[in-house]
Backbone as CSV, one residue per row, in Angstrom:
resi,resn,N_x,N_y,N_z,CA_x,CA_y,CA_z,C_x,C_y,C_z
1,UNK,132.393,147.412,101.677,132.593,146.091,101.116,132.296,145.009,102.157
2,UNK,132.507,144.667,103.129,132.695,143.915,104.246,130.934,144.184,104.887
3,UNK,130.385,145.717,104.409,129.078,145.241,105.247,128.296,144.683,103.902
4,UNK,128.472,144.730,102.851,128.072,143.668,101.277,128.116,142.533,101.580
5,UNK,129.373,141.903,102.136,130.010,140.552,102.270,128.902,139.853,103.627
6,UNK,128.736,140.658,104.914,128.288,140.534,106.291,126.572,140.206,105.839
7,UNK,126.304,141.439,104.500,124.636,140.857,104.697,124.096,139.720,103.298
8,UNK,125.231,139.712,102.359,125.473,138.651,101.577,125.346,136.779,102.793
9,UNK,126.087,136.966,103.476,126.106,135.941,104.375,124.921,135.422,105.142
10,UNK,124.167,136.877,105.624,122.860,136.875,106.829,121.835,136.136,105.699
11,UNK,121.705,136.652,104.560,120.721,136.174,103.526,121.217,135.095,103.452
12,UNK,122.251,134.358,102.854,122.396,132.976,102.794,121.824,132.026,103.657
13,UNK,122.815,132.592,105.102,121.832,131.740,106.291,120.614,131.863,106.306
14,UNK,119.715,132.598,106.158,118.365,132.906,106.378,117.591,131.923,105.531
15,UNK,117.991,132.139,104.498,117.466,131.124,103.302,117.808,129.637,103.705
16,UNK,119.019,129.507,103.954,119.445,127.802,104.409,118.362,127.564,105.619
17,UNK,118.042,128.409,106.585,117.494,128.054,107.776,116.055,127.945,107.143
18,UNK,115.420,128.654,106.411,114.395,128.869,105.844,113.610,126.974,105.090
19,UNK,114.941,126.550,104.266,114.718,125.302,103.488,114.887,124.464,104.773
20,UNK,115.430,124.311,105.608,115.785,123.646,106.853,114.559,123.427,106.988
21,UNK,113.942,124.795,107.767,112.241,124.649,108.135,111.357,124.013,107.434
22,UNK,111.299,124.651,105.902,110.538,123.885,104.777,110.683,122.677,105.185
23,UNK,111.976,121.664,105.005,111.487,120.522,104.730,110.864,119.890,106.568
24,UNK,111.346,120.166,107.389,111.077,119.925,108.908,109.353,119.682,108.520
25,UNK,108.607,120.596,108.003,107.080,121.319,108.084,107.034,119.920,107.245
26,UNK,107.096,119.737,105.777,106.967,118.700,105.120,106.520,117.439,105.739
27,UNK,107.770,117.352,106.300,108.135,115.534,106.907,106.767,115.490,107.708
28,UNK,106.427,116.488,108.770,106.034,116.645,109.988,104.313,116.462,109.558
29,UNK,103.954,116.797,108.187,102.632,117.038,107.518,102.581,116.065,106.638
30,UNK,103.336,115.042,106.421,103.254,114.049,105.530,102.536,112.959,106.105
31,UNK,101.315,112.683,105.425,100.567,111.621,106.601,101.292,110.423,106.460
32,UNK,102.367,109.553,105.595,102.945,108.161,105.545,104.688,108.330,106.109
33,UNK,105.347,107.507,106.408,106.448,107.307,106.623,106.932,106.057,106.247
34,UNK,108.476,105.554,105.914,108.596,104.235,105.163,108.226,103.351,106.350
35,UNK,107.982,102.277,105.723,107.866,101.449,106.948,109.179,100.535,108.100
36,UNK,110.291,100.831,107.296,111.663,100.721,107.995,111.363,101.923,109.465
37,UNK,110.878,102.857,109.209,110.860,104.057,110.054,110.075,104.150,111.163
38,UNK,108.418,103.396,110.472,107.273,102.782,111.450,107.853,102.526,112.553
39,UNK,108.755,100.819,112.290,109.284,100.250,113.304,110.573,100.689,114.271
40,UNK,110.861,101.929,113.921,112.011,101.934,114.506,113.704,101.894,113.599
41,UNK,113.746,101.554,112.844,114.649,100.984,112.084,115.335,101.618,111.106
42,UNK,116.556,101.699,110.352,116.918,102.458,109.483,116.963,101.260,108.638
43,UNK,116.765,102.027,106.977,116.375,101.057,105.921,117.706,99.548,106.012
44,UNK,118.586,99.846,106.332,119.835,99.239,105.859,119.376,98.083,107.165
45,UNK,118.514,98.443,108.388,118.421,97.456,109.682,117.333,96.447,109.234
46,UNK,116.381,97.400,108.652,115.143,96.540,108.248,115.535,95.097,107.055
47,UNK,115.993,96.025,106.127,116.222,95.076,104.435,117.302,93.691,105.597
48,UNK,118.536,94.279,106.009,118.824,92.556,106.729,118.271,91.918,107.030
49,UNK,117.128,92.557,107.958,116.063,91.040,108.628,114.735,90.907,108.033
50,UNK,115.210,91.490,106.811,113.740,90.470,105.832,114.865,89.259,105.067
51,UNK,114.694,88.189,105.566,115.109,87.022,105.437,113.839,86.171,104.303
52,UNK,114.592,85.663,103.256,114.114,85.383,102.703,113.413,86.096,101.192
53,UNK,113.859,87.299,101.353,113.434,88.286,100.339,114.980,88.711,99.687
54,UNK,114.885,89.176,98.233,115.469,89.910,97.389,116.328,91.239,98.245
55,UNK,117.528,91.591,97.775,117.434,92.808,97.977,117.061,93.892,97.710
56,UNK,116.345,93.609,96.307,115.668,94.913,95.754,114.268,94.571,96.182
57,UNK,113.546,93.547,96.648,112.453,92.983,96.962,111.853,93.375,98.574
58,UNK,113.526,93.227,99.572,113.592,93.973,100.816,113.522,95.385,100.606
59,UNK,114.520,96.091,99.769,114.282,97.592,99.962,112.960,98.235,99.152
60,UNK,112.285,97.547,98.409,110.686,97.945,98.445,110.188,98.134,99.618
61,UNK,110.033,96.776,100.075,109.232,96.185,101.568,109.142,97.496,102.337
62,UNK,110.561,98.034,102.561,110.912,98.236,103.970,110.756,100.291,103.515
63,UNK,110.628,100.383,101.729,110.443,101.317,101.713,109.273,101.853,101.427
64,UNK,108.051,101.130,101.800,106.586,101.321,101.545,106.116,102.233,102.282
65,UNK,105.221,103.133,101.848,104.832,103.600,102.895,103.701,103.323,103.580
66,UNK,103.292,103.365,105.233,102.376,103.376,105.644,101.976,104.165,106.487
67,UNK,100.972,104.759,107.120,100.068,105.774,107.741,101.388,105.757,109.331
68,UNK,101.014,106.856,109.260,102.425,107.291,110.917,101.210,107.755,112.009
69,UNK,101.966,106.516,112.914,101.421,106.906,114.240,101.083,108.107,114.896
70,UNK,99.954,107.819,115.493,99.327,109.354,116.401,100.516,109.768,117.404
């Protein structure tokens, strides 16, 4: 019972580490990133200092994507 339970577990992790990787490979092969991200910034840093814009107008902006640096 306990070695059921021990490789019930190893498969779980394996699989979690597995989707871990998946998405790592994704991000890493995705040629755009938002543009909050471009600069440095997390969305919530960017949308404050678009002054003058909406907040649904900022979190477009800042969630556009554009081409990621070499």
């Amino acid at each position: 019972m306990l070695n059921r339970a021990l490789v019930a577990a190893t498969l779980l992790a394996v699989a979690a580490f597995l989707v871990y990787l998946a998405g790592l490979a994704r991000e890493a092969l995705s040629p755009n990133q938002t543009y909050a991200a471009s600069i440095g910034l997390t969305l919530d840093q960017c949308v404050t200092a678009q002054d003058g814009l909406s907040d649904a107008e900022a979190r477009a902006y800042c969630r556009r994507p554009v081409p990621k640096r070499p």
